[in-house]
Structure formats: C-alpha cells, structure tokens
C-alpha positions in Angstrom: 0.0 0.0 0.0 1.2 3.5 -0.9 0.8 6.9 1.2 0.6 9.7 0.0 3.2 12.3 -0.3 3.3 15.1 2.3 5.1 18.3 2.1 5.8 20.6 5.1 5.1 23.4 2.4 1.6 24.4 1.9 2.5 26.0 -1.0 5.0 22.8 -2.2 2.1 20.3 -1.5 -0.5 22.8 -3.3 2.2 22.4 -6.3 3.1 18.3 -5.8 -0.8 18.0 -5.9 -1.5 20.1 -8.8 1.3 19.3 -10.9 2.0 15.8 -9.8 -0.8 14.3 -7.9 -1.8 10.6 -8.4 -0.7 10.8 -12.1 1.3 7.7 -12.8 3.7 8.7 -15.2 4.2 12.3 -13.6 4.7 10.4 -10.6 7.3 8.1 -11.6 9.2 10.9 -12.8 9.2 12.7 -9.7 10.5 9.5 -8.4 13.3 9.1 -10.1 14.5 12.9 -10.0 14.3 12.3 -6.2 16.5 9.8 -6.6 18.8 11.5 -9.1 18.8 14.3 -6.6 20.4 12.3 -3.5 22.6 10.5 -5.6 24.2 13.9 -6.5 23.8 15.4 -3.1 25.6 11.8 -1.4 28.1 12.1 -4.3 29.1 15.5 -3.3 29.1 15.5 0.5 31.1 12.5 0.6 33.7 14.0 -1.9 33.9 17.3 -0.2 33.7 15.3 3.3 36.7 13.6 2.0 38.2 16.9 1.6 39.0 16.5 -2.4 38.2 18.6 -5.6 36.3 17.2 -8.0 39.8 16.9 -10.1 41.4 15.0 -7.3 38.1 12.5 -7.0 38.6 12.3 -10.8 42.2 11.0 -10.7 41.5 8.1 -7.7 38.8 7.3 -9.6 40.8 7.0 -13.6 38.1 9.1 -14.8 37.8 12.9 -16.0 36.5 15.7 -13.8 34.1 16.3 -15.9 32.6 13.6 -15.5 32.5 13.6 -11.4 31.1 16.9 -12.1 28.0 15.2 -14.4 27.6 12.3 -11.6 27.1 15.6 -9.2 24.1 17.3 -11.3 21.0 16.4 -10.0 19.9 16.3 -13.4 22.3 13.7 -14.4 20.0 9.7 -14.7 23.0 7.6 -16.1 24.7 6.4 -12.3 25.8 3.3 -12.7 26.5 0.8 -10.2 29.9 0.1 -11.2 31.0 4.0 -11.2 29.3 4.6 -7.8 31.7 1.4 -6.5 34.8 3.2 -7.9 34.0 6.4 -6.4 33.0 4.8 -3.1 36.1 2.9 -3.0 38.6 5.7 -3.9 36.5 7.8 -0.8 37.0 4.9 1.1 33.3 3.8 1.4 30.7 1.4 0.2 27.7 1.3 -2.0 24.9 0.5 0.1 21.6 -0.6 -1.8 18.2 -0.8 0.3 14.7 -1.6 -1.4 11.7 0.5 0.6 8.2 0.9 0.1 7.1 2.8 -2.5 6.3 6.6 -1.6 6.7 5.8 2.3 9.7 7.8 2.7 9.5 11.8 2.8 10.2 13.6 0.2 13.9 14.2 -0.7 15.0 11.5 2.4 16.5 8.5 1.8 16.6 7.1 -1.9 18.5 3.8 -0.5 21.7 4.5 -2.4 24.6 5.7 0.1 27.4 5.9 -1.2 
C-alpha cells in the first residue's frame, strides 16, 4: 500500500498536488528525480567530506573531472553501479543498496543508495 506524499510546504504540496498528484507517469518521474537528486547530493558531500576537488576525485577514480562533475548534477539519470563502486572505493566507502516501500519515505529523504 502506498501513502501519499506530504510536504511541510503548503505552498510545495499545493504544487506536488497540482502538478504531480496521483498521475502515474508524472509520478514516476518525480521518483526518479528524487533519486537523481540524492545521488548527487551523497556524491558531493562524501567527496567534499573527504576533503578532495572534484579533479582529485577524478584521478582516484581513472576518470575525467568532468565527468564527477555530471555524476554531481542532479539532473544527471545515467549512475551506474559500477561508477558509484569506484567512487566509493577511492573515498574509502561502500555502495549500500536498500529496497523501501514505494512513496513511504519523505520527500527528498533517503533514496536507498549511500554511497
């Protein structure tokens, strides 16, 4: 069973409700930039908690700058697994990977991707 998604916002639930609401496919979307969103958000607190520039992430990592930079856009949808394990190794962390009820969590809380 599914609950419904609650804002602390009026005005952010008047616009999840309007704009959003029980549409299926508008839904799913806002489901997935949710999880885009963390992703990016872990991606960069655990790089900057780790005290390195993108460019230094980058070089641990055998990849380009650039492209730590598109992993940290919260527009960015291609994350893969196996990038996420290379960045969380060079920070000295793991991928963790949770499956949780559909629309139960609060909005922009826990996506169950940590890296």
């Amino acid at each position: 069973m599914t609950s419904k998604t609650e804002f602390r916002s009026k005005a952010l639930q008047h616009a999840f409700d309007e704009f959003v609401g029980d549409h299926p496919e508008r839904l799913a979307c806002y489901e997935e930039a949710v999880i885009a969103i963390d992703v990016a958000q872990e991606l960069h607190a655990s790089r900057t908690e780790a005290g390195l520039s993108q460019r230094e992430l980058a070089k641990r990592v055998g990849t380009t700058a650039s492209v730590i930079c598109r992993l940290e856009d919260a527009d960015y949808e291609g994350h893969s697994l196996s990038m996420l394990r290379r960045i969380a190794a060079a920070l000295d962390r793991r991928v963790e990977i949770r499956f949780v009820p559909t629309r139960k969590r609060s909005p922009g809380h826990g996506t169950g991707v940590v890296a």
